[in-house]
N, C-alpha and C positions, 0 to 999 in steps of 0.2 A: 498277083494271083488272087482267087476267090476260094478264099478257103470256110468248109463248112466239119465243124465237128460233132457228131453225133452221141449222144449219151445217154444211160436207162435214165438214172436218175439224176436231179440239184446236186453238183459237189461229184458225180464222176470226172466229167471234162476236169474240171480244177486239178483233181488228184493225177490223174491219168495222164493227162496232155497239157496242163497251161504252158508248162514253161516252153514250150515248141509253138503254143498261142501265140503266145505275148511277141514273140522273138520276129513272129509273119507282122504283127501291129506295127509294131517298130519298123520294119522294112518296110511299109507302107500298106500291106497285104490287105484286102479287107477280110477279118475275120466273124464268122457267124457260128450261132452257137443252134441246137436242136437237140431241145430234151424229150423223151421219149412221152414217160411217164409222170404221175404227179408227187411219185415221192411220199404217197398216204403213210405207208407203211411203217416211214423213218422219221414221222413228226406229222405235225400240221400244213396240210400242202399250203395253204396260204404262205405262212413262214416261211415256210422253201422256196418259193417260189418270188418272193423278197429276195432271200439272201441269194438265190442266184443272178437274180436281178446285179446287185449289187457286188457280185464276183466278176461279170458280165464287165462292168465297168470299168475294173482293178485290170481286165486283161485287155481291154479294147476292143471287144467284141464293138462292130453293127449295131446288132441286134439279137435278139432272143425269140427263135421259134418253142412253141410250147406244143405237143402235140395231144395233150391230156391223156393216154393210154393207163388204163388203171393200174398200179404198182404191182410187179411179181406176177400178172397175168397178161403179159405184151405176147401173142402170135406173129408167128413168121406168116401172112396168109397175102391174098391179093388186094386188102384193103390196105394193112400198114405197108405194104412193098409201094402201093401209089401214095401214098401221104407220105413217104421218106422222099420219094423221086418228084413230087412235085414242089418240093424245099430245095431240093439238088437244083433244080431248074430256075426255080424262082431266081436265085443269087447266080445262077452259074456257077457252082462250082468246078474249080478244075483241081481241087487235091480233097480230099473226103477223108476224115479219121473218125473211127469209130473202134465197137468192142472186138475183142478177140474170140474168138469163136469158142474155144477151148476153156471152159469158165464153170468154176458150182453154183454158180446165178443162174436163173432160167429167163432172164430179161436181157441178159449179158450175150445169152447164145442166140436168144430169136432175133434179136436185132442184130447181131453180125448176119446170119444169114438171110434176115431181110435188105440191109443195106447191098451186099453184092447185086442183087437183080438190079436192086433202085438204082444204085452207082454205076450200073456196065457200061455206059456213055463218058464217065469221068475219069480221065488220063490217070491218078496219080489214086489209089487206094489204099489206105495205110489204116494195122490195126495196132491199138494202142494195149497196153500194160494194165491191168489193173491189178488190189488184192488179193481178187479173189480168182486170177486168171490160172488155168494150168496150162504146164509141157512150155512157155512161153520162152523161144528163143531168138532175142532182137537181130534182127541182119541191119537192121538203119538204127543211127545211136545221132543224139541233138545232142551237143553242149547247153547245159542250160544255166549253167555258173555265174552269167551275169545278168541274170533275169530269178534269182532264187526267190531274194526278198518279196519279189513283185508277186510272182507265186506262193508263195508262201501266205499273204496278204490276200490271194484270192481263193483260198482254203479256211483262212482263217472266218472269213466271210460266211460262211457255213456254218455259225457260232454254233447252233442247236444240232448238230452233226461231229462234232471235233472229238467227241470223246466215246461217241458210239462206236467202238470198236470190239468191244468184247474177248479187249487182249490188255491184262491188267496193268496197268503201271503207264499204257503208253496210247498218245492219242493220235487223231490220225495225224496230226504234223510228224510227230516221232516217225509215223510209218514210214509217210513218204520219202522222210530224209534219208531214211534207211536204206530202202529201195535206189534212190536216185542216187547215193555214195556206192549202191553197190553197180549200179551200171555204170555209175563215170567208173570207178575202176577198171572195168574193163574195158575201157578207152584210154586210162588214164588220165582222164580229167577228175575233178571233186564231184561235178553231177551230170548227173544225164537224162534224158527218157528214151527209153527202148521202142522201136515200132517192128512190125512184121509186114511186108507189102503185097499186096497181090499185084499189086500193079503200079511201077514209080518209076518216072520217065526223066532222067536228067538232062537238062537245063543249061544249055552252054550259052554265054552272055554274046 
């Protein structure tokens, strides 16, 4: 498979999706990363743009699309809808993860509803979980329990990020963990990541 995952900013993919990443790398998948924006907002885009670099690595990403859209001001219009779809094309993808539409981010929401137009050609459309997502209920659930460390590792990669959370005592690793023991439980695994599909075609060998 060619999987492309879509993200506002450095360190969503990580939080959001890696461990369902890393899991495609392993199976052989090629996985490819497309960051929206530059991240201004939440440090020095240089910096971030390092450390995704080198999260990039930890999960086995390809490669790294950068699409430079400036932080917190990304539009849904018909310029980003053709720079998302000619990324989808470029790699082929045939499974697309990205935001959930349902979000208090305003980068969170335009790019979900930019990715659907960009994506209508791509079989398999899957929105991912984030912190700041609402109403968010997963119908597709990953085990991700043997790939934690790896993730975990590619979060922590966002060193200048880890503790911007503005929820006292706990940084994002805390978050994550939290989140991801509360969707394996309701699978009854220890972790998980939750997805919502608009369109996911299963795969018989």
């Amino acid at each position: 498979m060619n999987v492309l995952a879509i993200g506002a900013h450095p360190d969503d993919l990580e939080y959001c999706c890696a461990g369902t990443l890393i899991q495609h790398a392993h199976r052989g998948d090629a996985v490819y990363l497309m960051i929206i924006t530059d991240g201004d907002k939440g440090g020095d885009p240089e910096v971030r743009h390092r450390e995704q670099l080198e999260a990039a690595k930890i999960i086995g990403a390809r490669e790294v699309f950068f699409a430079g859209f400036p932080d917190t001001r990304f539009e849904c219009n018909r310029e980003s809808i053709i720079r998302i779809e000619e990324i989808i094309k470029r790699v082929e993808a045939d499974t697309v993860y990205t935001h959930f539409g349902t979000d208090t981010h305003q980068d969170h929401r335009a790019i979900a509803q930019a990715v659907v137009p960009a994506a209508r050609s791509v079989p398999n459309l899957l929105f991912f979980e984030g912190h700041s997502s609402q109403d968010f209920i997963p119908t597709i659930f990953v085990d991700i329990g043997k790939v934690i460390n790896q993730k975990m590792a590619a979060l922590e990669a966002h060193s200048s990020q880890v503790h911007k959370t503005n929820i006292q005592n706990m940084s994002i690793l805390d978050i994550f963990r939290s989140m991801a023991n509360f969707r394996g439980i309701q699978g009854r695994v220890t972790y998980a990541e939750g997805f919502v599909a608009l369109r996911y075609f299963v795969a018989f060998p």
